[in-house]
C-alpha positions, 0 to 999 in steps of 0.5 A: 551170173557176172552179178552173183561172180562179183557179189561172191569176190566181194565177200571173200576180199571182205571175209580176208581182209576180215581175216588179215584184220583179226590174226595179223593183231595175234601174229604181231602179239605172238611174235612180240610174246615169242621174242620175249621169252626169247630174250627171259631165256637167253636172260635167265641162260646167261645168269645161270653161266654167270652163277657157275662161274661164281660158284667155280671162283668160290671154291677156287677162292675157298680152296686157296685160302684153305691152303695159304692156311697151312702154309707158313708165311715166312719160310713157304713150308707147311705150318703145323696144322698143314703137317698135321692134315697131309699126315691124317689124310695118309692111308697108312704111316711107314717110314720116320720123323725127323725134328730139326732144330737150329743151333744157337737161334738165339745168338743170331737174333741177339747179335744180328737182329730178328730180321736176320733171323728170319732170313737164315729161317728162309734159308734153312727152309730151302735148303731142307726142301732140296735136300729132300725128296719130292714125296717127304713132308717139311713144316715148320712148327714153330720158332727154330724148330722144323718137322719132318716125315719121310716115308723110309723102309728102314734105319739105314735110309733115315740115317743117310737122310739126317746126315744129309739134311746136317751136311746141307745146311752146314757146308757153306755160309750164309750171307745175310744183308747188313750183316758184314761176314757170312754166318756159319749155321748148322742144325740138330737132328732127331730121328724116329721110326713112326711104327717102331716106338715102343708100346706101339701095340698099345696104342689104338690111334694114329695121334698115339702112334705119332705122338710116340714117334715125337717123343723118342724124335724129340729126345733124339734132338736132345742127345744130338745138342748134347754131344755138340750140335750139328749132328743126327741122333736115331736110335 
């Protein structure tokens, strides 16, 4: 019995070191494959965070430059094709344009230079920008000349606001480096309602209704040059 006891154990240390023999290899191989994929997954994890994170600086990046290119560089306003795009995303236009130009320009860049120039259109610009309200629009369209779109219920608060932007920039000095005395600059101004221009109900788009808006602005400024400068001119 001791005999057959003995055989018995035998085999079954045999049949379990047989055992330990064939699935610890599997074991060791399917630990291996599972650390593997482990470390593919983590891999594969972090280049997916690393793309979104890509992706994010991207449109960040795309998104500033998109801005930068609308803003003019010199005076920090928008630039015509900045003005022209907040304009076209407006849901309904209501209120006045407002085309600002400064007088004599072109005496201060032939008596002082165009670096002075560019310092009295940094001025200008700023002073505009504080004598506005946080909602209205300013650009600068080009040379002397700046736009502006205020959205004003009626003609006696876009009459306040011209004489205002006018008093701004004419009450003090400005003093401008290498220049020995402060140079006096003033502004002209010309005003027109975005829905009161004529033949508005003939006109089927937005580009048309604005465009009739900068016309009647435009000859506005004009008038206001004629009558001697620093002054509004609405109808």
């Amino acid at each position: 019995m001791s005999r057959w006891m003995v055989l018995l154990s035998g085999g079954l240390c045999s049949c379990t070191s047989y055992a330990d023999s064939v699935w610890r290899p599997i074991a060791t191989h399917a630990t291996m494959l599972a650390m593997v994929m482990f470390i593919n997954l983590v891999f594969l994890g972090g280049l997916y965070v690393l793309s979104i994170i890509k992706g994010k600086r991207h449109r960040a990046l795309l998104e500033s430059q998109a801005q930068e290119a609308q803003i003019d560089f010199l005076t920090q306003v928008l630039n015509r094709r900045g003005f022209e795009r907040r304009i076209a995303d407006k849901r309904q236009l209501q209120g006045y344009i407002l085309i600002v130009d400064i007088d004599d320009f072109k005496r201060i860049n032939d008596e002082y230079g165009h670096h002075s120039g560019d310092v009295v259109l940094q001025y200008v610009a700023a002073r505009l920008k504080d004598a506005l309200r946080e909602e209205d629009m300013i650009a600068r369209f080009g040379g002397e000349e700046f736009v502006i779109y205020a959205a004003l219920k009626n003609k006696q608060s876009a009459e306040e606001l011209s004489r205002r932007l006018v008093i701004s920039i004419s009450a003090n000095s400005y003093q401008v480096p290498g220049v020995d005395e402060p140079l006096n600059v003033t502004i002209s101004v010309g005003v027109a309602s975005v829905l009161d221009s004529p033949n508005v109900s003939d006109v089927t788009s937005r580009k048309g209704v604005l465009s009739s808006a900068f016309k009647i602005a435009d000859s506005n400024l004009y008038k206001a040059k004629r009558l001697g400068k620093n002054q509004s001119v609405i109808n």
